[in-house]
N, C-alpha and C positions, 0 to 999 in steps of 0.2 A: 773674542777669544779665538785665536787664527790656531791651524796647528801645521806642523812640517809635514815634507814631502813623504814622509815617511809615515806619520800616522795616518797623513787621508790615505797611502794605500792599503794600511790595513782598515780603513772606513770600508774604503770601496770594493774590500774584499769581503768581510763582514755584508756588508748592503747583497751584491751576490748571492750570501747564504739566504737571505731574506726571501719571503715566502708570503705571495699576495693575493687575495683572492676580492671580486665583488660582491655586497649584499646591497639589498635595498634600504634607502636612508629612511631615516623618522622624519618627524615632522610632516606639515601640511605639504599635499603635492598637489598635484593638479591634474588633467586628462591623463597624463602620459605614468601616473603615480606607481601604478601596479604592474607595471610592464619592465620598466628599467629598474638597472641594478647601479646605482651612481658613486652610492658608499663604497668605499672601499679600506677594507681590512689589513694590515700587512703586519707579518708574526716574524719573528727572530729569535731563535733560540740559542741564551748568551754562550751555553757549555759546548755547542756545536760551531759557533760562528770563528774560531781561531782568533779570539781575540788575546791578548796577553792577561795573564790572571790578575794583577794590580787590576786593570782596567774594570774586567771581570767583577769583581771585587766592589768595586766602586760604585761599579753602576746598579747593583744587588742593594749594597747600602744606603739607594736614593731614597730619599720618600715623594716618589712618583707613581702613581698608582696604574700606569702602564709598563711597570716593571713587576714582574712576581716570585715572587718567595722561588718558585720553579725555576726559573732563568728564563722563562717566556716575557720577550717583550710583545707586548700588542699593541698596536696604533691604529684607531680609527678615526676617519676624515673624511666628514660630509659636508664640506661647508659650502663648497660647490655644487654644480648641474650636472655638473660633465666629470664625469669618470676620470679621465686621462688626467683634469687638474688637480683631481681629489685625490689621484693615487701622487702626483708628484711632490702634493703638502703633506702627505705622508711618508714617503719616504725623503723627502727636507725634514721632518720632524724626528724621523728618523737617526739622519745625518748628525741631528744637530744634537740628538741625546749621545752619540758615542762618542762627538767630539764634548761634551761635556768629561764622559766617565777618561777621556785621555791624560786628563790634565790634574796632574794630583793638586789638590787644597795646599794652599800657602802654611808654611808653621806660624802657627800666632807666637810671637815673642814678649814674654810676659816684662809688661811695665806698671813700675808705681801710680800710684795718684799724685800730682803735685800737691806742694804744701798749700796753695789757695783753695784748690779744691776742701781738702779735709776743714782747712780753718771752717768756709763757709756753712759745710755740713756740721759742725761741731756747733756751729755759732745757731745755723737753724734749730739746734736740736734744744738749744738754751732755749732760743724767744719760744718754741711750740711748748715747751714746760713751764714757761711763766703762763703763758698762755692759758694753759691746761690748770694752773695753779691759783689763778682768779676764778676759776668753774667751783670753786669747791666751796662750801657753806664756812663762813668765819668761823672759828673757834674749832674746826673738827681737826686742825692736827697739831692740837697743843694736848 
């Protein structure tokens, strides 16, 4: 999902607004555990960032749970040691959720079933009644 010259520069202007900070990761660490801060946080707030209101819009309607009812997006990314990599899959992850909310959803154009389809469903629905019609005690639907 590529997008034009003209949407990465409102990405990259969006990304600008963005607002980063480090904390300390979870997980098991080691000697050095308590001292560094490797996580890294980075906040985006959508009604601040000059994004267009469709987009806006869009990316509110995600069910992504680093999107919030607020317009705060939050990304956090510890997957790494080193800070510098953790903030850059962070704001990649970043990137890659605005160029999501760019791109409006396709219209679904509504199509029939063909006729084979229906026959076989019709035909299943026979034999699961015969089926169903051997289950039942002789004489109980006379």
């Amino acid at each position: 999902m590529g997008v034009n010259d003209s949407e990465e520069a409102i990405i990259t202007e969006a990304l600008s607004q963005a607002r980063w900070h480090a904390v300390r990761a979870q997980g098991a660490g080691g000697q050095h555990v308590n001292k560094t801060a490797t996580a890294v946080h980075v906040r985006l707030d959508l009604g601040a960032a000059g994004l267009p209101a469709p987009w806006r819009n869009r990316l509110l309607a995600l069910a992504d749970h680093r999107v919030g009812a607020d317009g705060m997006v939050v990304i956090k990314a510890q997957a790494h040691r080193s800070q510098l990599l953790n903030r850059r899959q962070a704001f990649g992850e970043l990137r890659a959720l605005l160029a999501r909310g760019a791109r409006a959803p396709r219209k679904r154009h509504a199509t029939r079933p063909p006729a084979a389809s229906k026959r076989r469903r019709l035909d299943d629905k026979r034999q699961r009644g015969r089926r169903k019609a051997l289950r039942a005690r002789p004489g109980a639907g006379e």
